[in-house]
PAMI-801855 format. One record per residue (C-alpha): z, x, y; residue number from 1. Coordinates in nm, 3 decimals, padded with zeros to 5 digits, always signed. Layout:
N
Z, X, Y, NUM
...
# end
This chain:
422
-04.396, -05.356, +06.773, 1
-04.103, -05.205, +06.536, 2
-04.273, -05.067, +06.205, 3
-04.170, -05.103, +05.877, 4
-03.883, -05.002, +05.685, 5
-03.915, -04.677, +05.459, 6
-03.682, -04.519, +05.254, 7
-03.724, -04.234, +05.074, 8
-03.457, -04.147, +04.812, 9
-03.390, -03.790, +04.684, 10
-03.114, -03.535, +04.532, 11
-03.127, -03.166, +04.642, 12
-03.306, -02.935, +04.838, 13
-03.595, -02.845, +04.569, 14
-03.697, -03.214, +04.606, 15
-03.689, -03.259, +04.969, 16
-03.853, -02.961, +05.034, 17
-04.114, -02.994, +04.809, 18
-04.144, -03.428, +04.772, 19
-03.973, -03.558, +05.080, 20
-04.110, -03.377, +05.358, 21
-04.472, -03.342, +05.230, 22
-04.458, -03.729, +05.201, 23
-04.260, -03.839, +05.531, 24
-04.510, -03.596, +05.703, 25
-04.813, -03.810, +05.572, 26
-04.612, -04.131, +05.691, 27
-04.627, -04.005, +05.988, 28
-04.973, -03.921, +06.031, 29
-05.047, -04.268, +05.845, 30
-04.853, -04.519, +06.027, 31
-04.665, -04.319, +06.341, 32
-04.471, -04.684, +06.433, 33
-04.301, -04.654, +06.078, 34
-03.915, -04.606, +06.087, 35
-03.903, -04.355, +05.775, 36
-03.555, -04.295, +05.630, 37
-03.400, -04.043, +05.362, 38
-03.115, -04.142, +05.172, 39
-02.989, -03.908, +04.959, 40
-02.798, -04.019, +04.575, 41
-02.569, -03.847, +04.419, 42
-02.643, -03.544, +04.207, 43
-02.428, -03.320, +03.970, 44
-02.596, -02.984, +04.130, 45
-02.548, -03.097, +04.517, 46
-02.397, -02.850, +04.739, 47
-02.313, -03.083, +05.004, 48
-02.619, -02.916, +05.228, 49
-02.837, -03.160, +05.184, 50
-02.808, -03.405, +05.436, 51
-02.873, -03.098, +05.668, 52
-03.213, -03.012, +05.513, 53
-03.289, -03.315, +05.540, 54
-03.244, -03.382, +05.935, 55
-03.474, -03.088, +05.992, 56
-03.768, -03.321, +05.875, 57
-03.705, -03.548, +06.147, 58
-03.680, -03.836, +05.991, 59
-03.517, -04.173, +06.160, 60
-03.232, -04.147, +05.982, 61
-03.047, -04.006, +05.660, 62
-02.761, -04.131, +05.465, 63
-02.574, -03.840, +05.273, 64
-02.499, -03.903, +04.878, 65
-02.134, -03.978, +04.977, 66
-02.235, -04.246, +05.183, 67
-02.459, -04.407, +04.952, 68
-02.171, -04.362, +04.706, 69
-01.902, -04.553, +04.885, 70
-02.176, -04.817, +05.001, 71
-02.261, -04.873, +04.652, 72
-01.911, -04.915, +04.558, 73
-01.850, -05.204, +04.816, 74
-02.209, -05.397, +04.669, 75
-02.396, -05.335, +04.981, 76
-02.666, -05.078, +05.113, 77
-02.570, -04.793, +05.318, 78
-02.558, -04.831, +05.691, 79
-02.843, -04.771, +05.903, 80
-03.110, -04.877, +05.619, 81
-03.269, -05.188, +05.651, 82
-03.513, -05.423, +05.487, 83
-03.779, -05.651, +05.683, 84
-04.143, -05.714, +05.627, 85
-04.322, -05.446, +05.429, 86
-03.984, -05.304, +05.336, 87
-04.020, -04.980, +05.067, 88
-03.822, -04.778, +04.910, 89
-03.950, -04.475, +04.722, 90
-03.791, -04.220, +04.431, 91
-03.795, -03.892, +04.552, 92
-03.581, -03.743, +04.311, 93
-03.227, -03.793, +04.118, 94
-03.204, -04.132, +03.930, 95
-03.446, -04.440, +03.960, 96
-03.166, -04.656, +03.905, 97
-03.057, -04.527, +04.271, 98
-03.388, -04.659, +04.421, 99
-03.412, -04.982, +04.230, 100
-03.101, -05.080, +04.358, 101
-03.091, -04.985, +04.697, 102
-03.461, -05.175, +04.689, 103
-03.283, -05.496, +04.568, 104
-03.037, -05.441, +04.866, 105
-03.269, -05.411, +05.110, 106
-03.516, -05.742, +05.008, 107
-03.758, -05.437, +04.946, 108
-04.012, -05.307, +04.650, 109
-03.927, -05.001, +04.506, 110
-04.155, -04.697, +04.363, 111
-04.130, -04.359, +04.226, 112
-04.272, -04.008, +04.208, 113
-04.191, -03.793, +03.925, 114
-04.292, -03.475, +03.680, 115
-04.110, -03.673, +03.371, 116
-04.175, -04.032, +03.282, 117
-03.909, -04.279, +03.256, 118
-03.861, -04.649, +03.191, 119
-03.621, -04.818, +03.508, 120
-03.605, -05.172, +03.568, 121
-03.691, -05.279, +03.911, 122
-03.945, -04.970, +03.962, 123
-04.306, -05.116, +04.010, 124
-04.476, -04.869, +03.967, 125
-04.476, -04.487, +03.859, 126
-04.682, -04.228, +04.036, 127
-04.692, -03.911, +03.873, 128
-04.871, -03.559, +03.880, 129
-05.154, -03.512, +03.672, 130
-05.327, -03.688, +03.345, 131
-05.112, -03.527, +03.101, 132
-04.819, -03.665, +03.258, 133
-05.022, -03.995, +03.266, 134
-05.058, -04.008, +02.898, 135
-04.727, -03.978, +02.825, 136
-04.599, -04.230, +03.098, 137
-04.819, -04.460, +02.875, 138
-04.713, -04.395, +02.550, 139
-04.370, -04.456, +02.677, 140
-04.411, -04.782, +02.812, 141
-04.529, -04.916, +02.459, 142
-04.222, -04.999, +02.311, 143
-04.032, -05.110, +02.632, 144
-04.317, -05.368, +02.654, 145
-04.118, -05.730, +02.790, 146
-03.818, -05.516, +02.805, 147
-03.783, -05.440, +03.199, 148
-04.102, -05.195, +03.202, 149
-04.348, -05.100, +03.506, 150
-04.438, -05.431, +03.673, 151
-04.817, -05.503, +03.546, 152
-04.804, -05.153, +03.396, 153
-04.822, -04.962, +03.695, 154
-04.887, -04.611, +03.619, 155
-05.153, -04.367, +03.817, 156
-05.215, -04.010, +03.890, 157
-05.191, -03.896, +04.286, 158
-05.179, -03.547, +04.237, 159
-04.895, -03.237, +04.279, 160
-04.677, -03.299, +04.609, 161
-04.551, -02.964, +04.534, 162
-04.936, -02.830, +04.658, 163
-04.897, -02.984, +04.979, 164
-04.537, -02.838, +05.067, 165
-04.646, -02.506, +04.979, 166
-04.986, -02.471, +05.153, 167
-04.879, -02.633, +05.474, 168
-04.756, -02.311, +05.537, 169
-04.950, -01.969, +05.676, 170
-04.867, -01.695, +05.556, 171
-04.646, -01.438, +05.771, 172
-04.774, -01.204, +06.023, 173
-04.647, -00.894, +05.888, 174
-04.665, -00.832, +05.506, 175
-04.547, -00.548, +05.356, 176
-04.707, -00.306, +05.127, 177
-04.600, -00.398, +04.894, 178
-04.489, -00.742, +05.001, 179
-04.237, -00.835, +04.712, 180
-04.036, -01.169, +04.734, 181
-03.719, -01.238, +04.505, 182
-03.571, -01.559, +04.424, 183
-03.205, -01.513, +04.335, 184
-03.116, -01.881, +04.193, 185
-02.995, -02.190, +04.349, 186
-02.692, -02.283, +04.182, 187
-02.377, -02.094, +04.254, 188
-02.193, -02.076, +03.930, 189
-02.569, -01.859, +03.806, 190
-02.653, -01.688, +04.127, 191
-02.305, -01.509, +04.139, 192
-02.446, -01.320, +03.824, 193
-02.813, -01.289, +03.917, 194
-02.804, -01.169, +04.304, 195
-02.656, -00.812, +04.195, 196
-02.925, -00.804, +03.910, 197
-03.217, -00.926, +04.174, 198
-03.058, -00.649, +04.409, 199
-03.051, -00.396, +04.062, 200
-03.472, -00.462, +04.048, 201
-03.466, -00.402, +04.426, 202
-03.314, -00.084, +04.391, 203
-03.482, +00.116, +04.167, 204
-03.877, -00.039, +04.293, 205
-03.746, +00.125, +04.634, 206
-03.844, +00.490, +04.597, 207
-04.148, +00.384, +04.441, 208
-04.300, +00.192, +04.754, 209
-04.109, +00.344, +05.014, 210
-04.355, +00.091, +05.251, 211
-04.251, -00.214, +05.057, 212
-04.100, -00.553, +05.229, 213
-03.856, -00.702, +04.982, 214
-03.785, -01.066, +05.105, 215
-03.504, -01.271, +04.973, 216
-03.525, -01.653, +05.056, 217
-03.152, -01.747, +05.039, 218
-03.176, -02.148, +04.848, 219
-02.936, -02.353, +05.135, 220
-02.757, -02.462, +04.818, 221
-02.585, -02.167, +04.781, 222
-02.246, -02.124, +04.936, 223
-02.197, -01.833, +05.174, 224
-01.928, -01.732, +04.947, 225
-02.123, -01.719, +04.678, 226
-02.364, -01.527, +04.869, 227
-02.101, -01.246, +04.986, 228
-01.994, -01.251, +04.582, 229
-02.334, -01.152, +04.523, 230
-02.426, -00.872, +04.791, 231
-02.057, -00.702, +04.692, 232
-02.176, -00.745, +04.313, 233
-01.877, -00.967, +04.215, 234
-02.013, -01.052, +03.877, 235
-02.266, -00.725, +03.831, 236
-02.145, -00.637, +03.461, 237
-02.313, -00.952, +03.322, 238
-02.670, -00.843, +03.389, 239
-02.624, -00.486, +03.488, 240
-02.663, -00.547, +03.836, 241
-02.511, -00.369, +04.151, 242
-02.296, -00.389, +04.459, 243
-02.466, -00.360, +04.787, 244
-02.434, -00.418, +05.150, 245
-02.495, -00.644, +05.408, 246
-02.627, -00.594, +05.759, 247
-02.685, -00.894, +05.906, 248
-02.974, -01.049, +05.808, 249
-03.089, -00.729, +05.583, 250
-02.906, -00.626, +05.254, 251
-02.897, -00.226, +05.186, 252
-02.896, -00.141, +04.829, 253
-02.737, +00.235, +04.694, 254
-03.090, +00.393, +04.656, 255
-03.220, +00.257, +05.002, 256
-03.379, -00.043, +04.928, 257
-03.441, -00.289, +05.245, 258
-03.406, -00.604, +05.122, 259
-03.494, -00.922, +05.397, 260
-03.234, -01.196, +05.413, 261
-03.489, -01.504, +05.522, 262
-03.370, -01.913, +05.503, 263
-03.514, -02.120, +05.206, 264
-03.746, -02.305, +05.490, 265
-03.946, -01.959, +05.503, 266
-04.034, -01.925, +05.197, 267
-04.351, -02.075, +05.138, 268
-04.527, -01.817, +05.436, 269
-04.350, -01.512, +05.225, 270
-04.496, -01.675, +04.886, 271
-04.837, -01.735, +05.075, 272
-04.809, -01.307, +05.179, 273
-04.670, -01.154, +04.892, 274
-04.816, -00.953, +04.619, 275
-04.555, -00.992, +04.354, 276
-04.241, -01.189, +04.295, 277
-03.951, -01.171, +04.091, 278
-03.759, -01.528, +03.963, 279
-03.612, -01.770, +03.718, 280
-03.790, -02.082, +03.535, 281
-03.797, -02.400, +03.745, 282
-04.019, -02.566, +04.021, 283
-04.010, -02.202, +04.204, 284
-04.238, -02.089, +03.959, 285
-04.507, -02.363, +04.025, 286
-04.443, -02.336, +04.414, 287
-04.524, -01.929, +04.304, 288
-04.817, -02.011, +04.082, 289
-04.974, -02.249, +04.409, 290
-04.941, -01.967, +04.605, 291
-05.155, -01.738, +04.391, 292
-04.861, -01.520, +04.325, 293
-04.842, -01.281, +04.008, 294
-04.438, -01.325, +03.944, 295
-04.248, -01.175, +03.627, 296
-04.026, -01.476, +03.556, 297
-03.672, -01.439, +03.334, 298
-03.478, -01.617, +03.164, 299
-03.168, -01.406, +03.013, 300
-02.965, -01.439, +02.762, 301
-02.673, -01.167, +02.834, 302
-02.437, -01.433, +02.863, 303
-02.620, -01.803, +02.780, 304
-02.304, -01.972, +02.883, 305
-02.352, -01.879, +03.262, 306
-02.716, -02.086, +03.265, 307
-02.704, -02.401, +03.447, 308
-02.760, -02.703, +03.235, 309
-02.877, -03.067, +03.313, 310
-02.717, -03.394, +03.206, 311
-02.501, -03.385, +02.937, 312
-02.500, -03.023, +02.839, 313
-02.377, -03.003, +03.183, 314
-02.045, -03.227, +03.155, 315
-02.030, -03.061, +02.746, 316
-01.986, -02.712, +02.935, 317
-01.652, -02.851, +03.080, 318
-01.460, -02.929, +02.798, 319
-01.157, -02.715, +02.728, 320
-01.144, -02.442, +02.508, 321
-01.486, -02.550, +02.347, 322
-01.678, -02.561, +02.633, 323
-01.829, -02.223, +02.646, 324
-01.872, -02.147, +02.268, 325
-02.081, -02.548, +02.242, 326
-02.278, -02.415, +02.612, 327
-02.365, -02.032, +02.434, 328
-02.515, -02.207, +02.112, 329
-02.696, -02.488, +02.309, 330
-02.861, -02.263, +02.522, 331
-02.956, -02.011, +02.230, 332
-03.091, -02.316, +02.012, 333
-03.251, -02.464, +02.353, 334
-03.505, -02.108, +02.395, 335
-03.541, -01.969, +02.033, 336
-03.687, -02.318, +01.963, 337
-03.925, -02.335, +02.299, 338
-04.308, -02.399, +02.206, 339
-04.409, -02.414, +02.553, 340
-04.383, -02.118, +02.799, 341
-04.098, -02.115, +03.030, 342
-04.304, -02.086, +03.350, 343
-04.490, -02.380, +03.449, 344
-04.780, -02.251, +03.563, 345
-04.868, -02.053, +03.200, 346
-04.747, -02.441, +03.052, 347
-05.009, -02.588, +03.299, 348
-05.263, -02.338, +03.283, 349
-05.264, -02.261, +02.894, 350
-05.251, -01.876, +02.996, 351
-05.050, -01.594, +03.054, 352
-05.065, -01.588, +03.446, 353
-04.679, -01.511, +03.481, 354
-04.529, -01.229, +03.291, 355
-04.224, -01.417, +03.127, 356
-03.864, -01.226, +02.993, 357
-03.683, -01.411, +02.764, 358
-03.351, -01.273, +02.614, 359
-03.141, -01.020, +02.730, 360
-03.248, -00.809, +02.982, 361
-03.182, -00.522, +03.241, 362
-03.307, -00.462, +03.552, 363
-03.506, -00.102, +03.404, 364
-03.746, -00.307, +03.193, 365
-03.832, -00.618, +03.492, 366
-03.837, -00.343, +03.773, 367
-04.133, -00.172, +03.554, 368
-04.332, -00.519, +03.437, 369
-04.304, -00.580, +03.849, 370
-04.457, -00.204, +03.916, 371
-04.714, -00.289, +03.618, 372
-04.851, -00.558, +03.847, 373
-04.809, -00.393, +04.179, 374
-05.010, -00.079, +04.084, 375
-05.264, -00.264, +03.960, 376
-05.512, -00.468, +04.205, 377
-05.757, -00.589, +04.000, 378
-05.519, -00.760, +03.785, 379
-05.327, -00.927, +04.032, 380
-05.711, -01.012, +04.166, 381
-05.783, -01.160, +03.813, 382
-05.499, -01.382, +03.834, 383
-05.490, -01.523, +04.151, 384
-05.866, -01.639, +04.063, 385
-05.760, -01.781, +03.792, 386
-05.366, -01.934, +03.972, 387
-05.640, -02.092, +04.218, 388
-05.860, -02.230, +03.977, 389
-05.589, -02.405, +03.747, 390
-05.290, -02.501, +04.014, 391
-05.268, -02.836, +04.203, 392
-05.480, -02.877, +04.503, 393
-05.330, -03.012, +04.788, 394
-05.391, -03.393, +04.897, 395
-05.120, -03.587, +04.692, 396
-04.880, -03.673, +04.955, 397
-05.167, -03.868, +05.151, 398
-05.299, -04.000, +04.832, 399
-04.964, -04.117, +04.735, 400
-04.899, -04.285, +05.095, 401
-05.209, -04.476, +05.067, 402
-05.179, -04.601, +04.773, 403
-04.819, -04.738, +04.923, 404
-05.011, -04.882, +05.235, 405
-05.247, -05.041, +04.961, 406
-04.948, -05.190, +04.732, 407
-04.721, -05.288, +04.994, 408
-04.888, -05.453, +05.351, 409
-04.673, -05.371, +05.680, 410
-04.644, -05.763, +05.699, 411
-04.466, -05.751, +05.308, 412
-04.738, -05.997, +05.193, 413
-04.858, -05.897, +04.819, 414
-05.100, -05.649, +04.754, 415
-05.474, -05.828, +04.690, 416
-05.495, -05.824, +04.287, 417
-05.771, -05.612, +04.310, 418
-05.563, -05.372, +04.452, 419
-05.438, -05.293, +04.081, 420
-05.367, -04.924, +03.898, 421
-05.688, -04.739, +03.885, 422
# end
């Protein structure tokens, strides 16, 4: 017998690394007859890559964001998705709108997963990350009450997905010592500027730990051109980076620094090894903090204009003439009025677990914060006791598809009403 229909919907690598595969993975292992489907929707940051991730999960099939586009424009869902009995569809990432509608397409209920609450008609229900996240899914339903809100309120707690990508992982066979992992950015237009400063902090650790393994998880977003731009230190002025070069899969820098070229799919066994790591604010920094590793995260400010921005700061960056000047103060009036750390596992954990640099910096001052924590063990001890005690526990991603299974029978009949929110 044919299973049913599920759809999982998502925008860029980050998510279907860390959302989409955890959770098609527990499909699997829940209900192996299921045909289980990614369809990707369009996104301002896609490199065009992701349809490729995405076929490495093995899933049945995967629509790219263009497809889903020009389906969308013609009323109908994309090929190769199909409704049925127990029909799903689930928000993986990029709008909800996406999901709802593809759901109404299909004859099929539609869900989502998400860090930030929103309101989006035709979503049943909400699952999110922890109680915090909960309490403020809540407080914004209130007013949309009778305006298009959850069905029957339809908020609950399944836990991080982000836990369960990175611990499926072991770590690799052959650490270094030091084992230092740096995460060069994911966007192209910011990791032109950052790979010759990540190289920069490569560099001058080198002579320090001559036994060191420095590992750089290339993001699949990033265009090989941008990658070459990088290594040959295209755009080194802005952060006082350097040129280096490239042989093969390793990247020599002037002052003999070996650093490892490895692909994005690796980088959870590096995080799992490594004793310190070197990145920017974003998910990476949770997927870091789940690993238990001691990271200096920065966020400069040499040249704000250069920092990627979502929504409409992004499209206010393009403007003529203005552009830049309205980006530089946005960004400067976005971090010297943060309250909350930039690092979300110091936000999470209430504590200074990650060293943070905000401003503008040179690779000097992070290349001695990372030898601060690599020459001492019993801090680095201290805090991945305390990155274990306060980070997400795997377990969400089966949580999350039972819950489904609960809400949504394979025969597409309604869930029992007892089978309500807890």
């Amino acid at each position: 017998m044919t299973g049913r229909e599920v759809v999982l919907t998502s925008n860029g690598p980050g998510e279907l690394y860390t959302w989409a595969r955890p959770v098609l993975e527990a499909w699997r292992r829940a209900e192996p007859d299921a045909r289980v489907s990614i369809a990707l929707v369009p996104c301002q940051f896609a490199s065009g890559a992701e349809a490729e991730v995405a076929r490495r999960f093995g899933p049945d099939h995967v629509t790219s964001a263009a497809q889903f586009t020009a389906a969308a424009a013609l009323g109908r869902a994309p090929a190769g998705l199909r409704g049925g009995p127990g029909a799903l569809v689930l928000s993986l990432g990029g709008g909800a709108a996406y999901a709802a509608s593809l759901a109404r397409k299909l004859g099929a209920r539609a869900f989502r997963y998400a860090f930030v609450p929103d309101l989006t008609r035709g979503i049943e229900r909400l699952f999110v990350p922890d109680e915090r996240t909960l309490r403020r899914a809540r407080r914004w339903r209130a007013p949309a009450a009778g305006r298009g809100g959850w069905a029957d309120g339809g908020v609950e707690v399944v836990g991080n997905l982000v836990a369960d990508a990175v611990r499926s992982e072991d770590p690799v066979a052959h650490p270094g010592r030091p084992h230092v992992l740096l995460l060069a950015g994911s966007r192209d237009a910011f990791a032109r500027h950052l790979i010759p400063f990540v190289l920069a902090v490569a560099d001058r650790l080198a002579p320090r730990y001559p036994d060191a393994r420095f590992v750089w998880p290339v993001a699949g977003s990033l265009t090989e051109e941008t990658v070459r731009a990088g290594i040959a230190g295209v755009e080194r002025a802005t952060l006082g980076g350097i040129a280096a070069r490239r042989e093969g899969d390793v990247v020599w820098t002037p002052a003999g620094a070996r650093v490892e070229i490895v692909a994005e799919n690796e980088r959870y066994a590096h995080m799992r090894s490594a004793d310190a790591a070197l990145t920017i604010p974003g998910t990476n920094t949770l997927e870091l903090g789940i690993a238990g590793v001691p990271t200096v995260v920065i966020l400069p400010l040499n040249r704000p204009e250069i920092i990627p921005l979502e929504g409409p700061g992004h499209w206010l960056s393009l403007l003529p003439l203005v552009g830049v000047p309205l980006k530089r103060r946005a960004v400067r009036l976005f971090v010297e009025g943060l309250r909350i750390p930039v690092s979300l596992p110091n936000r999470f954990s209430g504590e200074p677990l990650m060293d943070e640099i905000t401003g503008r910096i040179e690779p000097a001052a992070v290349a001695e914060r990372l030898a601060g924590l690599l020459d001492d063990p019993d801090e680095r001890a201290r805090r991945r006791a305390r990155l274990a005690a306060t980070m997400p526990a795997p377990g969400a991603a089966d949580r999350l598809v039972a819950r489904l299974r609960e809400l949504v029978p394979r025969e597409g009949r309604p869930a029992h009403p007892g089978a309500s929110a807890r």
